[in-house]
BAGULUM-214824 format. One record per residue (C-alpha): residue in three letters; x, y, z. Coordinates in steps of 0.02 Angstrom, whole numbers, padded with zeros to 5 digits, always signed. Layout:
BEGIN
ALAXYZ ...
This chain:
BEGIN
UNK+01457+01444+02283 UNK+01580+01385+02150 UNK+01615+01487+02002 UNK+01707+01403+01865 UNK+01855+01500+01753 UNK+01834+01531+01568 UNK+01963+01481+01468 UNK+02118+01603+01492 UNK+02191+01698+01295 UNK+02322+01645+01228 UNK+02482+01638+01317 UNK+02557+01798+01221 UNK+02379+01888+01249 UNK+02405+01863+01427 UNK+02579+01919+01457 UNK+02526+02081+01356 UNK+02412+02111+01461 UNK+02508+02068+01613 UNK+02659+02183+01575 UNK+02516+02327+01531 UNK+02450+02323+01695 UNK+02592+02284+01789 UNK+02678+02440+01744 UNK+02522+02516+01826 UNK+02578+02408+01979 UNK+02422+02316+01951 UNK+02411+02098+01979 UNK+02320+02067+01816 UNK+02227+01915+01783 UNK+02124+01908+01619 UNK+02012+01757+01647 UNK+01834+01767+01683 UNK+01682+01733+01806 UNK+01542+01626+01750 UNK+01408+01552+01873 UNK+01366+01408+01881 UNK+01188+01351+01838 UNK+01151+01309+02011 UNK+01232+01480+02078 UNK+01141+01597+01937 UNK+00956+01512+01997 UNK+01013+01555+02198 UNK+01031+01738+02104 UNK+00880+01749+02034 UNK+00784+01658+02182 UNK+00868+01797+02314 UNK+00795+01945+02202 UNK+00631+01872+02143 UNK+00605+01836+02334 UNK+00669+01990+02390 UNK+00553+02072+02262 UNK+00396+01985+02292 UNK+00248+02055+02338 UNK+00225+01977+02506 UNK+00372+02098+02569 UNK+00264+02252+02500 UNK+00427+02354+02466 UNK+00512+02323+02620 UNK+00508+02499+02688 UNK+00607+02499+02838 UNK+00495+02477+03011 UNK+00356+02367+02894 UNK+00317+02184+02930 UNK+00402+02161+02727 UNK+00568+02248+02817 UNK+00563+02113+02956 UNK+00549+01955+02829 UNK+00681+02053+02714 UNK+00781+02040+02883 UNK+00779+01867+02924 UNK+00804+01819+02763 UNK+00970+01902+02725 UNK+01002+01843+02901 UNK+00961+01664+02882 UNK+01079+01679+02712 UNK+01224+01753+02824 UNK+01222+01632+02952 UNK+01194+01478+02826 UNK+01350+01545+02742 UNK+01418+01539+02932 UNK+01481+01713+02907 UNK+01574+01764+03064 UNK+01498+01890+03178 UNK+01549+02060+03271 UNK+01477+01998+03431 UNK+01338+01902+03442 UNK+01219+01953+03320 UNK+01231+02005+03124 UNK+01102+02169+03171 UNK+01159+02308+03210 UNK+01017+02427+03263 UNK+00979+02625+03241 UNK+00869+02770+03265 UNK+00824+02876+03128 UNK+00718+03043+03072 UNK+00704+03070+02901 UNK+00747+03278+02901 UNK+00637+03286+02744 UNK+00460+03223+02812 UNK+00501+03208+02994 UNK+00444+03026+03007 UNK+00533+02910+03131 UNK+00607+02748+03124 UNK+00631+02667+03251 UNK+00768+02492+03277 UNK+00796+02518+03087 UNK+00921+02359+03055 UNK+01077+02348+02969 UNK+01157+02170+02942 UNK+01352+02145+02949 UNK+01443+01984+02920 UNK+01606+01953+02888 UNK+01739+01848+02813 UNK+01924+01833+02890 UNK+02086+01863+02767 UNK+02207+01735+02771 UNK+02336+01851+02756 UNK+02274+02034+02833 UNK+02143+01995+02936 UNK+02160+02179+03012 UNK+02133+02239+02870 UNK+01964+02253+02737 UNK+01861+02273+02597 UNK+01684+02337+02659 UNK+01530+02270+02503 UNK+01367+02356+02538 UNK+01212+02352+02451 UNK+01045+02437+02537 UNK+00869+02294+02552 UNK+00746+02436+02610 UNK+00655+02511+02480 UNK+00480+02635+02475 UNK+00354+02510+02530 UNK+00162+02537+02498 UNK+00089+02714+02432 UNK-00071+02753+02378 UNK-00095+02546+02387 UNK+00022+02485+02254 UNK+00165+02391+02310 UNK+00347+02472+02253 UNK+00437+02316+02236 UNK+00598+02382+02213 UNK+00680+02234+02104 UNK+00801+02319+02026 UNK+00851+02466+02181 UNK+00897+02369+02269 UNK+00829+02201+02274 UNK+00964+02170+02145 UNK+01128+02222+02231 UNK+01074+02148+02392 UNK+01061+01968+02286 UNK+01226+01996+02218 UNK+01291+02049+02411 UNK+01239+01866+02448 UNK+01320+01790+02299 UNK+01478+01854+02344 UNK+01452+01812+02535 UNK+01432+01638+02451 UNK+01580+01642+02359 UNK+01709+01740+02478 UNK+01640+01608+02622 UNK+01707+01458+02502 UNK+01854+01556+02447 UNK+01939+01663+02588 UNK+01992+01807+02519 UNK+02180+01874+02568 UNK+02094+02006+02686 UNK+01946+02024+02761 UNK+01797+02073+02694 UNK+01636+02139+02793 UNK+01461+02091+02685 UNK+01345+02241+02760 UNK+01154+02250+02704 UNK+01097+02425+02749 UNK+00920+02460+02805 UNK+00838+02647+02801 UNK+00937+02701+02605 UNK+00792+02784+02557 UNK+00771+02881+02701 UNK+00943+02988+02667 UNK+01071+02858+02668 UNK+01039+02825+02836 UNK+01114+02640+02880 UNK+01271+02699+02781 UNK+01276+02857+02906 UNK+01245+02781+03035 UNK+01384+02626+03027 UNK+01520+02759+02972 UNK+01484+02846+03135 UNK+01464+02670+03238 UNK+01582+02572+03153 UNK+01617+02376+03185 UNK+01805+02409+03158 UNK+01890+02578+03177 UNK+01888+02669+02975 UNK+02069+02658+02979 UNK+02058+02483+02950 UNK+01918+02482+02802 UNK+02042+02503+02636 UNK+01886+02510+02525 UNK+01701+02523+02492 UNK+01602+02427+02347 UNK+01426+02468+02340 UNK+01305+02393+02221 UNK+01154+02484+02194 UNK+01033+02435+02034 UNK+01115+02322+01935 UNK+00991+02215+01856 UNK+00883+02338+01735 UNK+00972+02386+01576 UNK+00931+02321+01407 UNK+01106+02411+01318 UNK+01216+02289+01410 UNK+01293+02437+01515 UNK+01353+02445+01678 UNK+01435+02569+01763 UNK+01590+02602+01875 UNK+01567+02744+01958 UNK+01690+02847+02084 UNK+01871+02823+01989 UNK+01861+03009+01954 UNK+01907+03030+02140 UNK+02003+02863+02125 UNK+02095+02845+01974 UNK+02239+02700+02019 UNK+02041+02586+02053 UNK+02028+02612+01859 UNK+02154+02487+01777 UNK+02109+02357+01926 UNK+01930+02375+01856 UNK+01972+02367+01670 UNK+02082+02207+01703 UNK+01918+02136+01800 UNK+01828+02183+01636 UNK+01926+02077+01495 UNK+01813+01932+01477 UNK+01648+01996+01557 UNK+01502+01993+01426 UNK+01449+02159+01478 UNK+01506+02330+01426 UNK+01583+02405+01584 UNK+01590+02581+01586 UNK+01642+02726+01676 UNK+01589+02909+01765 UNK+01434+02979+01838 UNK+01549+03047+01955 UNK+01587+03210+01945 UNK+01504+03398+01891 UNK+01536+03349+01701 UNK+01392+03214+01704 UNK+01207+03247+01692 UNK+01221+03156+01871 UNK+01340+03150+02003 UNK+01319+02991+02098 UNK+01459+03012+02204 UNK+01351+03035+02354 UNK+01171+02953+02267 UNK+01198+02775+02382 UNK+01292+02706+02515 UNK+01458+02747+02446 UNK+01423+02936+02501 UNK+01462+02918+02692 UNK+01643+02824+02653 UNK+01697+02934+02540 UNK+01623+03086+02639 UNK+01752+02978+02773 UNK+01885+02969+02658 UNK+01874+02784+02608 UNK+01874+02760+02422 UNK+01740+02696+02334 UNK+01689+02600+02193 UNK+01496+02614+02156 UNK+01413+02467+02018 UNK+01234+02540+01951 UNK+01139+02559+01809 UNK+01078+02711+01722 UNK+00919+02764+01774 UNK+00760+02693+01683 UNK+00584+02716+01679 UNK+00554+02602+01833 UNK+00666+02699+01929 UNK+00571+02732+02080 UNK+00389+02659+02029 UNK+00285+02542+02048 UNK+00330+02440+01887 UNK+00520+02407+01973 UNK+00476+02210+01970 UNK+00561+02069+01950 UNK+00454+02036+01771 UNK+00548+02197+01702 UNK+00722+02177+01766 UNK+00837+02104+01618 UNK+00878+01922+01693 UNK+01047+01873+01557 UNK+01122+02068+01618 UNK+01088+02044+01804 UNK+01171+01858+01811 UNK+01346+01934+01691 UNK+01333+02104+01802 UNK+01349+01992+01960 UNK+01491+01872+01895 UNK+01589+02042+01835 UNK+01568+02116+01992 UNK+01619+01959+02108 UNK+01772+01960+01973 UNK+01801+02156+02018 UNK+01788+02128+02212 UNK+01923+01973+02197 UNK+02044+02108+02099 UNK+02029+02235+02220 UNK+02076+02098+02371 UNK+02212+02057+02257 UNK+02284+02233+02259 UNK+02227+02295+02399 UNK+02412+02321+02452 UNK+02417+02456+02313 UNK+02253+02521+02371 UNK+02311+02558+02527 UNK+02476+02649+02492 UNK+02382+02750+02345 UNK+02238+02808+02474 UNK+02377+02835+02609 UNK+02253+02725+02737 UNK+02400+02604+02787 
């Protein structure tokens, strides 16, 4: 993937800016992501797939789980994403405590890209493929959860493969999300590298269904120093970038809604992308017709902006979380 720069302020603009956040020891940069034209119709191609029908919802254990599989696989290994072993799957038992149902060889998928400069050291981007499947025979597509972060999890795969980042950074799809977090649990308990090493978690979860132009950052309640990194990220982007959802204060606490839950529950901070909820949250209407196409492509290019700050200062990361 190439993604090309918008044109940077005005010299005095930037060094404002610059001298703001590096009093916050923060490495500002105030251009911009924007996809190309080829790169925004991958985007849409991954979720509209991803979404379709013929994966009926992609409940984990289905036949629509098993194509959702190979073809975040195929992606990884087109992208010739390293390996931790010889396979990208990593596979798990699970019992969903609420309903008692099984799943058996649920599959999480973990690629990874090495740093040039602290390869023992990374940045962990997760976004969750399973979704509900069929019930009462309608198809729950999932588009936007999560159809939509796990498109945006290959985008910057794409990117991150063409442009090594200064340290590493593990791409993980989890299977089995809607059945209690489970991959999440499951590969903070079996981890590919010990937790020590992981500096930080982004997880993008629903990012593609808002017509108010908001997304939000949630998590820097419990991390504040990830704010000005994220507001830096957010200079050019054409979407309104917001923050919270985090804590008892909120109507919601996502702070352990997604993926994000098990790190932080492990003491790796977080940084969670999502949209409010809507009203095809959870139904059978979540398809790719009703997702907002203009929000999901700008939510993706802030976002792979966001990720390339926090590699950027991950230094500062580190000594602020006390994990190095």
């Amino acid at each position: 993937m190439k993604l090309n720069r918008i044109s940077l302020f005005l010299l005095s603009t930037h060094l404002i800016f610059a001298l703001i956040f590096a009093s916050c020891g923060v490495h500002a940069d105030s251009s911009g992501f924007q996809l190309d034209p080829s790169d925004e119709q991958q985007l849409i191609r991954d979720l509209r797939y991803l979404s379709s029908d013929k994966l009926e919802g992609r409940k984990t254990g289905t036949e629509g789980s098993r194509l959702a599989i190979n073809f975040i696989e195929q992606r990884f290994d087109s992208l010739n994403l390293s390996m931790f072993g010889d396979s990208y799957r990593q596979l798990f038992n699970h019992t969903n405590l609420r309903s008692g149902e099984e799943f058996l060889d649920a599959v999480n998928l973990v690629g990874y890209v090495e740093g040039t400069e602290h390869p023992d050291r990374y940045l962990v981007i997760t976004a969750h493929y399973d979704h509900l499947g069929i019930r009462d025979g309608e198809i729950f597509n999932g588009a936007d959860d999560n159809a939509s972060g796990t498109s945006a999890l290959l985008a910057a795969a794409d990117y991150f493969s063409e442009n090594p980042p200064q340290n590493s950074m593990i791409f993980l799809a989890f299977d089995a999300e809607e059945q209690g977090l489970a991959g999440a649990r499951w590969f903070v308990d079996h981890p590919v590298v010990p937790l020590k090493m992981i500096v930080m978690n982004v997880n993008l979860d629903m990012i593609s269904t808002n017509f108010d132009n908001e997304l939000f950052a949630s998590g820097t309640y419990h991390y504040s120093y990830l704010k000005p990194i994220i507001e830096s990220s957010a200079e050019h982007t054409e979407i309104d970038v917001k923050f919270g959802y985090d804590s008892d204060s909120w109507p919601q606490d996502w702070t352990m809604a997604s993926d994000h839950g098990p790190f932080h529950a492990n003491e790796v901070p977080f940084i969670y992308f999502g949209v409010v909820d809507h009203p095809h949250y959870h139904q059978p209407s979540d398809t790719f017709e009703n997702i907002n196409p203009q929000f999901f492509v700008d939510a993706s290019a802030f976002i792979l902006k966001a990720i390339e700050q926090f590699d950027s200062n991950l230094d500062r990361i580190a000594e602020e979380s006390g994990r190095f």
